[in-house]
C-alpha positions in Angstrom: 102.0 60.7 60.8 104.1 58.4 62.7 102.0 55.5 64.6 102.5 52.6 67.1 100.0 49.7 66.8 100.5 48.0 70.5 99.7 44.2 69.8 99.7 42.7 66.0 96.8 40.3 66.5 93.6 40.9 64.0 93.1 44.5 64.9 96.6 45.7 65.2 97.7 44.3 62.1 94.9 45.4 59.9 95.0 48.5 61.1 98.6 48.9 61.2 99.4 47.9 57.4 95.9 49.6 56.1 97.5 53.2 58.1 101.0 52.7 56.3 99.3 52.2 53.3 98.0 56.0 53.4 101.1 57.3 53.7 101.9 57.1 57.8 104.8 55.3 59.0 103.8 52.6 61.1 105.6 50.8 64.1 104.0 47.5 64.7 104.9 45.7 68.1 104.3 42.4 69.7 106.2 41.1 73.0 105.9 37.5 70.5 109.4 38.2 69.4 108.9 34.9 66.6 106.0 36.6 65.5 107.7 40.1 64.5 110.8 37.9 62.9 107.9 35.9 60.9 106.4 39.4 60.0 109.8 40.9 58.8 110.0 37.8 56.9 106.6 38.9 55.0 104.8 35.8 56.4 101.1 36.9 57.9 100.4 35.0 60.7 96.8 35.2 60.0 94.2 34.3 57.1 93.0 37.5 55.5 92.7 37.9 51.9 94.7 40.6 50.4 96.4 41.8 54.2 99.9 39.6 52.6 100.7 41.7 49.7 99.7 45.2 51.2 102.0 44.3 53.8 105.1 43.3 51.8 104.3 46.4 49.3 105.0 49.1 52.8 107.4 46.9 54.9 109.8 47.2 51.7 108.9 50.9 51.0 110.2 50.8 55.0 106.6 52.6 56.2 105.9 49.4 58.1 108.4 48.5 60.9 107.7 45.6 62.9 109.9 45.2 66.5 109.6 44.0 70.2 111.3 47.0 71.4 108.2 49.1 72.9 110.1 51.9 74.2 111.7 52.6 70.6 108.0 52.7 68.7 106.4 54.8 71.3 109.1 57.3 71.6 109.2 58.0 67.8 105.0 57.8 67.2 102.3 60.9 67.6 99.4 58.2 68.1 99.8 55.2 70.3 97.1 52.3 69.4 96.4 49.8 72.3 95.1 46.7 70.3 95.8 43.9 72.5 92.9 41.1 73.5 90.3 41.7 75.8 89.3 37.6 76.2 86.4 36.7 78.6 87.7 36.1 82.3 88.1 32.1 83.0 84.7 31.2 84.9 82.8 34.9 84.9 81.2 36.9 81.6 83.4 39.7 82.3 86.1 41.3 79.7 90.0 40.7 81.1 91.4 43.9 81.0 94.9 42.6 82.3 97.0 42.8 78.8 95.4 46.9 78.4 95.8 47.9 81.9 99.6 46.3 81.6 100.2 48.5 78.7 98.9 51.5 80.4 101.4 51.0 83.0 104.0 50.4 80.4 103.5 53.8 78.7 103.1 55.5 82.2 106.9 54.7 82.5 108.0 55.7 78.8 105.9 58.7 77.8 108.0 62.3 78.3 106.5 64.6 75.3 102.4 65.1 74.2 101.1 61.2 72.5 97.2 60.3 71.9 96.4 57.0 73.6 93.7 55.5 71.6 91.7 52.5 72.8 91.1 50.0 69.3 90.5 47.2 71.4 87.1 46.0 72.3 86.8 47.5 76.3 83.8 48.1 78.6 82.2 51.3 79.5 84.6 53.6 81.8 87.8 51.0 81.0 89.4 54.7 79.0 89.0 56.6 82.4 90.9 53.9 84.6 93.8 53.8 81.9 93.4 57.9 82.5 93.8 57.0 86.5 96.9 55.1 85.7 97.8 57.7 83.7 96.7 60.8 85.9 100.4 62.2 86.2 100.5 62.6 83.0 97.4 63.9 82.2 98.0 66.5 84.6 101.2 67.7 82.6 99.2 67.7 79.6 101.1 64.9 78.0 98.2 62.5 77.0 95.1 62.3 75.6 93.0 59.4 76.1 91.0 58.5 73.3 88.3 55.4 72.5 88.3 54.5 68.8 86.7 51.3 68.5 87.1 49.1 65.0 84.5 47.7 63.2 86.6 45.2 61.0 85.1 41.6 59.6 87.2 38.6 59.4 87.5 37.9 55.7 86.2 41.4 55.0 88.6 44.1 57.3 90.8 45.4 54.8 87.3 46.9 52.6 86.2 47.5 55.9 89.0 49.5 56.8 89.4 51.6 53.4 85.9 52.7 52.7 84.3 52.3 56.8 80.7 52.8 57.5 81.8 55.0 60.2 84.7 56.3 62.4 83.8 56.8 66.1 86.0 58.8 68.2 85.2 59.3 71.3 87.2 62.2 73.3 86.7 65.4 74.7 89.7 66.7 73.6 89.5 69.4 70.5 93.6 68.5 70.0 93.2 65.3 69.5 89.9 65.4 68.3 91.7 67.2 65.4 94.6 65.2 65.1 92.5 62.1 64.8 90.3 63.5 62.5 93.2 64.6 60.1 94.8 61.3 60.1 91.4 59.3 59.1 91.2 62.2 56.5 92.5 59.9 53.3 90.1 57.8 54.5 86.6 58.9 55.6 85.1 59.8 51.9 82.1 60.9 53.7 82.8 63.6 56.1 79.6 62.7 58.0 80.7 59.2 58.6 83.1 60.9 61.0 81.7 60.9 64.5 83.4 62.5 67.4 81.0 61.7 70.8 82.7 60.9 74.3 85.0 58.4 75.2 81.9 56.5 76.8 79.8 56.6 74.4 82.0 55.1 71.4 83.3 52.1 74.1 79.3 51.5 74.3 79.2 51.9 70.6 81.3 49.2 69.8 79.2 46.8 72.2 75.3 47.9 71.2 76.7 47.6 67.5 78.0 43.4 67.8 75.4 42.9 70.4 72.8 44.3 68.0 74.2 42.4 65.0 74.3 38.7 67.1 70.6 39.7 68.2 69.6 39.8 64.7 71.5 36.3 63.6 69.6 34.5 66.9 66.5 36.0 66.1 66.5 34.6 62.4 68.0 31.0 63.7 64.7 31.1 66.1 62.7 31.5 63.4 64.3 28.7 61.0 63.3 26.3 64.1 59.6 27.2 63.6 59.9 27.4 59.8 60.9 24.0 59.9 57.7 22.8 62.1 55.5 24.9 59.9 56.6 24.3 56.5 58.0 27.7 55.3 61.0 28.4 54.1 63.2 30.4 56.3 64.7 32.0 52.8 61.7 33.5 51.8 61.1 35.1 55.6 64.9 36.9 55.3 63.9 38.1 52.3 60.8 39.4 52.9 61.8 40.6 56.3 64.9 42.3 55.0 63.3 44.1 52.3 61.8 46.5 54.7 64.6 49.4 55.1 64.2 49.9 58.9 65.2 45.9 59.4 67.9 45.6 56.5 68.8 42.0 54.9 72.0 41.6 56.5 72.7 39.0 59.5 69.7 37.0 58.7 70.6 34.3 57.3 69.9 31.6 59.3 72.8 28.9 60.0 75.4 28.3 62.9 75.4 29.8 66.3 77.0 33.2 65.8 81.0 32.8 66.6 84.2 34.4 66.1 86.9 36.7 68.2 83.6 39.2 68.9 80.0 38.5 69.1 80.7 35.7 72.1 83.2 37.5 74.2 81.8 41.0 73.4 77.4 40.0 74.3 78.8 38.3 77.8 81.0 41.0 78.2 77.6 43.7 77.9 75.5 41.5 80.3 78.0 41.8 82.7 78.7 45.7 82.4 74.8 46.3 82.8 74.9 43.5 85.7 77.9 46.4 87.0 75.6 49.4 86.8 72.7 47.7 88.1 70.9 47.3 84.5 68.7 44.2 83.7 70.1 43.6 80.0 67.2 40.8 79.1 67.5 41.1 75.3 71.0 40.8 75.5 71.0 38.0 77.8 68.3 35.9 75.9 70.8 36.2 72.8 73.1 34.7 74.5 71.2 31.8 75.9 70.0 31.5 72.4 72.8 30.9 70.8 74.6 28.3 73.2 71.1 26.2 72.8 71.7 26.7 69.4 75.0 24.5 69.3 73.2 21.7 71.5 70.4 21.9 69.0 73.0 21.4 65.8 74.2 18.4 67.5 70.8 17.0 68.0 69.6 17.4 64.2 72.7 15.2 63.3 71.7 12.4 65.5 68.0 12.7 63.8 69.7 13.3 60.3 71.7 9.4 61.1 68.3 8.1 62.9 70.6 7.8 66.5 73.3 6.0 64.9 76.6 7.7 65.2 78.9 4.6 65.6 81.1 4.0 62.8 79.0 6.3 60.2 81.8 8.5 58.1 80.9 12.3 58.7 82.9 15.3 56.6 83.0 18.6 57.8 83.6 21.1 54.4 84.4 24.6 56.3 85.5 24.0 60.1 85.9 28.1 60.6 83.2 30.3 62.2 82.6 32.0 59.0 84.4 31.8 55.6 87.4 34.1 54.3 89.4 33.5 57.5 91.6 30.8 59.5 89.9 32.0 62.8 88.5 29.1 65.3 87.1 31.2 68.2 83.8 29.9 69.4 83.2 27.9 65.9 80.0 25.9 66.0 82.0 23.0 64.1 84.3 22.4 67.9 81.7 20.9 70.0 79.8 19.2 67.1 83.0 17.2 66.4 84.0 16.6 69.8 80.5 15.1 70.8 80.5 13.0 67.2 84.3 11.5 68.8 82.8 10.5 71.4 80.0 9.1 69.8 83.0 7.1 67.5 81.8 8.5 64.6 84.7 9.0 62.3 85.0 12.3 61.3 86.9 13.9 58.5 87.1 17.6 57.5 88.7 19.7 55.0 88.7 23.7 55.3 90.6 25.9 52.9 92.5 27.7 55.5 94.1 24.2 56.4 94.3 22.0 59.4 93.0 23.0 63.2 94.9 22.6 66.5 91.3 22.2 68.0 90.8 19.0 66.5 94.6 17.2 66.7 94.3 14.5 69.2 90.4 14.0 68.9 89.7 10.0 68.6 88.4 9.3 64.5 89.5 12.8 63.5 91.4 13.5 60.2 92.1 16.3 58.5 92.0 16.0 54.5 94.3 18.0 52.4 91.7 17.9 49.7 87.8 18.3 49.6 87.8 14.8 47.2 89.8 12.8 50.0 87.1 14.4 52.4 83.8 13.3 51.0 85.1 10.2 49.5 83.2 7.1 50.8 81.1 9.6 53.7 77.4 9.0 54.8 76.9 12.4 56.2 78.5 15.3 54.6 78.2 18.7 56.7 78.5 21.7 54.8 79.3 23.9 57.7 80.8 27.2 56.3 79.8 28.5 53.4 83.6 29.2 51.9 82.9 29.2 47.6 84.9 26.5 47.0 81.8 24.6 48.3 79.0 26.3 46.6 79.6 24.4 42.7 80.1 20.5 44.0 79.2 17.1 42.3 78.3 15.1 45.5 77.6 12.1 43.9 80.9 12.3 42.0 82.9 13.1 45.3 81.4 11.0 47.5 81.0 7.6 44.7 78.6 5.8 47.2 75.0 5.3 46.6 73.7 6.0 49.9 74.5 9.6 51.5 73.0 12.3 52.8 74.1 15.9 53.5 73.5 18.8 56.1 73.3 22.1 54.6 73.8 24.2 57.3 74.7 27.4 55.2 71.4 26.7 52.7 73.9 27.3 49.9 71.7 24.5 48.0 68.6 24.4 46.2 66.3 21.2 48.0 64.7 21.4 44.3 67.6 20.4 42.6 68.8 18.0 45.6 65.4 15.9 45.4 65.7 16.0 41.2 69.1 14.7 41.9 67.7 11.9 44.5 69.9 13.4 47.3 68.8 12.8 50.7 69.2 16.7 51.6 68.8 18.4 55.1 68.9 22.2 55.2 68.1 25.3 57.8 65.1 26.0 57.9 63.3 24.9 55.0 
């Protein structure tokens, strides 16, 4: 099938290379004009392991075309793909709709024979039936379909993700392109039952219950590291236990940072405010929320207690400065206002992250970013592991930092305290 991926952030790309690698021919575009020369020059513009060489492998067997020119791509693709961002409005919890409802207008203006519009980006309920007002003229002539396909990708994890999914929800009433749709995630979908066709409402609210559900169960287990620590219990053994049981699962409770990233955030204020819109109380949803900005205040805090108060002067490294490991993204990362408070505290901060240095941080007072994890932890008093990439799962401490007196912040847990206290490391976990 022939496809146009509108937008080649995260989604778009993913999905675009991971659909030319089945055997469509893919039309990738971005108004960014650098970005599509750096993409036709084979350079990703994003960390994702294995996304680089899938990439080069179908741009050179010419199944993945990158351009600016809109008009070409969605004149010669079947399925158009809006996958543009969907940040939170400056100053409200609501979603901004203003890059999807521009490319609405766009096709409006371009579309003369039969295309499905599908909806990959994140959008609240009823956004698919005010592109379908935008579009009503040509709905009426029967030259669109209007489709909600949300993705369920993780950073680090999307191109698995994308190959062997959990599900595929489409959500149209259409039987066309119900069965166009379903033909084209085919090669795909290895379990026919992990195909789910419900309406274009229900998979937008989909997507939303699903990351809403998942940060619920991260804030749930980092409230209940806070009283493990008071009590005395080990926050490790309640995950396990907890997770054992089938109906609750093990995943998303490990206890840590505040939950962060391009989703969770945006996508939890962004449900508040649709139930605030159809006059629903969302209390859960909005206690998650709460939770997790305390959460970064409450980080913060167990430095100061870690250094007894005294942040002036004391050498503090950062190991993992990204939301989660596996990817370069920054978006809402618990590591921004922990470093910007310790600046202006004058603490002197270093940090090293494998997916290299951060605009966030150029500019902050005492911050330096360190090419190497040994340059990073050299001479410190506090060492923060704060994402739990592998490179920092196997270190010497005492070897890195060569200084008697330290002491390090596991916020990850990767650590056993057993072996820290044979070792005579003054160790701080999550917790525990």
């Amino acid at each position: 099938m022939k496809l146009c991926m509108i937008g080649t952030g995260y989604v778009g790309l993913v999905s675009g290379v991971c659909f030319s690698d089945v055997g469509n021919t893919v039309y990738c575009v971005d108004k960014d004009q650098k970005k599509i020369n750096q993409l036709n020059k084979g350079i990703v513009p994003i960390f994702e392991p294995g996304l680089e060489e899938i990439l080069i492998k179908n741009f050179k067997q010419k199944r993945l075309i990158f351009t600016s020119d809109l008009k070409k791509a969605i004149t010669n693709s079947d399925i158009i793909f809006i996958c543009v961002g969907t940040p939170t409005k400056k100053n409200t919890n609501s979603a901004d709709l203003k890059y999807v409802f521009s490319v609405a207008k766009d096709l409006k203006k371009i579309i003369k024979k039969y295309k499905i519009i599908v909806t990959k980006s994140t959008v609240p309920v009823s956004t698919g039936d005010k592109i379908e007002k935008i579009l009503i003229n040509l709905k009426k002539k029967k030259l669109v379909d209007i489709v909600s396909n949300p993705e369920f990708l993780r950073e680090g994890e999307a191109i698995r993700d994308f190959i062997y999914p959990d599900r595929v929800i489409i959500g149209t009433d259409s039987i066309k392109a119900n069965k166009i749709l379903r033909s084209l995630y085919l090669p795909i979908i290895k379990k026919i039952s992990r195909y789910f066709n419900t309406s274009r409402r229900g998979a937008e609210l989909i997507k939303y219950a699903s990351n809403a559900f998942l940060a619920t169960k991260i804030s749930f287990i980092n409230e209940i590291a806070n009283l493990c620590e008071k009590a005395g219990v080990d926050i490790k053994d309640v995950s396990l236990g907890m997770g054992s049981d089938e109906r609750i699962g093990d995943r998303f409770l490990r206890a840590g940072p505040a939950y962060g990233g391009s989703c969770f955030p945006k996508d939890t204020r962004a449900l508040v405010d649709t139930g605030n819109k159809f006059k629903t109380d969302l209390s859960i949803v909005k206690s998650v929320v709460n939770s997790n900005e305390k959460r970064k205040t409450l980080l913060i805090k167990r430095v100061e207690k870690i250094l007894s108060g005294n942040l002036k002067n004391k050498i503090i490294t950062f190991l993992g400065v990204t939301f989660k490991p596996n990817t370069d993204d920054m978006r809402e990362a618990s590591s921004i206002p922990m470093i910007k408070y310790l600046s202006k505290k004058n603490s002197k901060i270093k940090y090293f992250d494998p997916s290299g240095e951060k605009n966030e941080f150029k500019g902050l007072k005492n911050v330096n970013y360190c090419s190497t994890i040994s340059s990073a932890c050299l001479k410190s008093d506090l060492i923060i592991l704060h994402t739990e990439w592998n490179d920092f799962k196997l270190l010497n401490f005492k070897k890195l930092i060569k200084k008697q007196k330290f002491k390090i912040y596991d916020m990850r847990n990767m650590y056993s305290p057993f072996k820290m206290k044979k070792l005579k490391i003054d160790y701080f976990s999550v917790g525990r």
